[in-house]
matplotlib code that plots the C-alpha trace (Angstrom):
import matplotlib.pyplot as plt

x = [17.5, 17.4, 15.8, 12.2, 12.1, 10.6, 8.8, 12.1, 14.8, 13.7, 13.6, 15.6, 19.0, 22.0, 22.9, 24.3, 23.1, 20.3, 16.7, 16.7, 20.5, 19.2, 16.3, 18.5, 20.7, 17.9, 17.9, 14.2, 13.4, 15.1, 12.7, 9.5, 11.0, 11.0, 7.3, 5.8, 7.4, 6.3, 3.1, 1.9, 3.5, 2.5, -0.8, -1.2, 0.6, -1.8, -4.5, -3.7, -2.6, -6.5, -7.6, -4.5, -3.1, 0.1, 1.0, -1.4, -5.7, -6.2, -10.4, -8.9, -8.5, -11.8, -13.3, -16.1, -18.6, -17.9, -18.2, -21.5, -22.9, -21.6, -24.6, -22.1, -20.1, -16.8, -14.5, -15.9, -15.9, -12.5, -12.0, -14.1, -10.9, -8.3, -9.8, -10.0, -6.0, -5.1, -7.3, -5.8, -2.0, -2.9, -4.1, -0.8, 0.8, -1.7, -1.7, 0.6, -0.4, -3.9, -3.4, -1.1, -4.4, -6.2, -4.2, -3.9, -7.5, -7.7, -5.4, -7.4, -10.2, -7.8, -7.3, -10.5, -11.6, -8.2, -8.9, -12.0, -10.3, -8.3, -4.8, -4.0, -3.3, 0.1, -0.6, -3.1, -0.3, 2.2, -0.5, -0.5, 3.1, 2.1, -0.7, 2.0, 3.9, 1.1, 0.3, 4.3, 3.9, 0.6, 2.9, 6.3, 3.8, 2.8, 6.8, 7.8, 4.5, 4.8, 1.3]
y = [23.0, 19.1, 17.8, 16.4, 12.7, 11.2, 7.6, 6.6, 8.2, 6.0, 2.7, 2.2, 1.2, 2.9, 0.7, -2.4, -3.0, -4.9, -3.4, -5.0, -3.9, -0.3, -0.9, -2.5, 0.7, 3.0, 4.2, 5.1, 2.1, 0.2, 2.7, 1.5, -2.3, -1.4, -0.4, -2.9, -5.9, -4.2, -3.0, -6.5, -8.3, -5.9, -5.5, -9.6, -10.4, -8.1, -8.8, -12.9, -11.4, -10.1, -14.0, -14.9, -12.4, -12.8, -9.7, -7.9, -8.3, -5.9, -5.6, -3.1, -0.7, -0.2, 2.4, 1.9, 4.3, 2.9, -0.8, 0.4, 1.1, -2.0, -4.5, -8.0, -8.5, -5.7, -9.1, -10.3, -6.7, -7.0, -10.2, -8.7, -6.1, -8.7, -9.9, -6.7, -5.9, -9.4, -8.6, -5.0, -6.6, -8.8, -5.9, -4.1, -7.0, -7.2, -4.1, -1.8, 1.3, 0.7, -1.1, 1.8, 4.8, 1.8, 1.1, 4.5, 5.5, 2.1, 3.7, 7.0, 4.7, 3.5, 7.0, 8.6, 5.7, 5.7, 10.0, 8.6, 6.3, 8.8, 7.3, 6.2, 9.3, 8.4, 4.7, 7.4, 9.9, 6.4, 5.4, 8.6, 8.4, 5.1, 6.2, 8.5, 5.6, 3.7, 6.9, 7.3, 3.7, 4.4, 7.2, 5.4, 2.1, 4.9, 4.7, 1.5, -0.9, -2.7, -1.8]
z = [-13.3, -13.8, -16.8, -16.5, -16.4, -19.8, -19.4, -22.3, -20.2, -17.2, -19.1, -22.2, -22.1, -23.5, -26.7, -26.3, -22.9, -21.8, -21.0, -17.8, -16.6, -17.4, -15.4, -12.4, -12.3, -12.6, -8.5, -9.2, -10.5, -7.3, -5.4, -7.2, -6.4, -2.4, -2.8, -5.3, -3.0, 0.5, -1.1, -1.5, 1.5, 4.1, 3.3, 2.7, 6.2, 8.2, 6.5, 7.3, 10.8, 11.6, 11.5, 13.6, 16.2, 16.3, 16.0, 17.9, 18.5, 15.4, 17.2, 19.1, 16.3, 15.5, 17.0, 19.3, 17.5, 13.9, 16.1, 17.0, 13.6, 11.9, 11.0, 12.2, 15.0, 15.2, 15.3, 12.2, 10.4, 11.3, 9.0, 6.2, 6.9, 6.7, 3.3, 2.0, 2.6, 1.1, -1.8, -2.2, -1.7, -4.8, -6.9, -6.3, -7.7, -10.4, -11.7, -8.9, -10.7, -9.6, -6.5, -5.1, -5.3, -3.4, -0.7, -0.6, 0.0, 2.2, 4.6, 4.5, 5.7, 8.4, 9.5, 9.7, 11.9, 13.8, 14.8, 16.3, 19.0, 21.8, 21.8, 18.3, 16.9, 16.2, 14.7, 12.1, 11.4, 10.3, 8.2, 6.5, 5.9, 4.6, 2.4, 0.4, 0.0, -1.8, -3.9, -4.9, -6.0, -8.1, -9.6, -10.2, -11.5, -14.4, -15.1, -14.6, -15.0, -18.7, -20.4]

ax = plt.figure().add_subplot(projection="3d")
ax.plot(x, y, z, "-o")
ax.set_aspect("equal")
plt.show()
């Protein structure tokens, strides 16, 4: 059985070698990399991308009954939305450890809203997949994020 992984083990560098090579050879430590950097580019891009459309008319994601209840216009909910993923995509490169359990819960959001529009099922289940990305980050940020 493979030995837990220690915060140290992860980190420090055999003597001699820099802290930072360590850290470059360290394959979870790459991992944590690809999520910090797409954590906080994805997020910022479609939350730009709701005041834009250029890569799709994000009002269509909102389901009509949560539409309905909203107290301003669905297309301008939908750029308090696009605020709100800019500001999370800054806080996972704030503080990722953070950020990551918010994106997280922000795409739970997503979801619950997207099971209420026939049709999008799918586009809920790859935000799922997503959300356990941002939770993974949270987790690796614990590892990797200098206190």
């Amino acid at each position: 059985m493979a030995e837990p992984l220690r915060r140290e083990s992860l980190i420090e560098a055999p003597a001699g070698e820099p802290r930072l090579a360590a850290r470059a050879r360290n394959r979870a430590y790459r991992a944590y990399l690809i999520l910090y950097a797409g954590f906080i580019a994805l997020p910022f891009l479609a939350g730009a991308d709701k005041f834009f459309h250029v890569l799709v008319n994000w009002d269509q994601y909102l389901a009509p009954s949560v539409g309905r209840l909203l107290p301003v216009a669905p297309h301008t909910f939908m750029l308090v939305v696009g605020v709100i993923e800019m500001v999370a995509a800054i806080l996972v490169a704030v503080k990722p450890r953070f950020g990551g359990y918010v994106v997280a819960a922000w795409l739970w959001a997503i979801i619950v809203n997207l099971l209420l529009i026939p049709g999008y099922y799918d586009v809920a289940l790859r935000d799922l997949g997503l959300s356990l990305g941002g939770v993974a980050l949270a987790m690796l940020a614990e590892q990797f994020e200098e206190r």
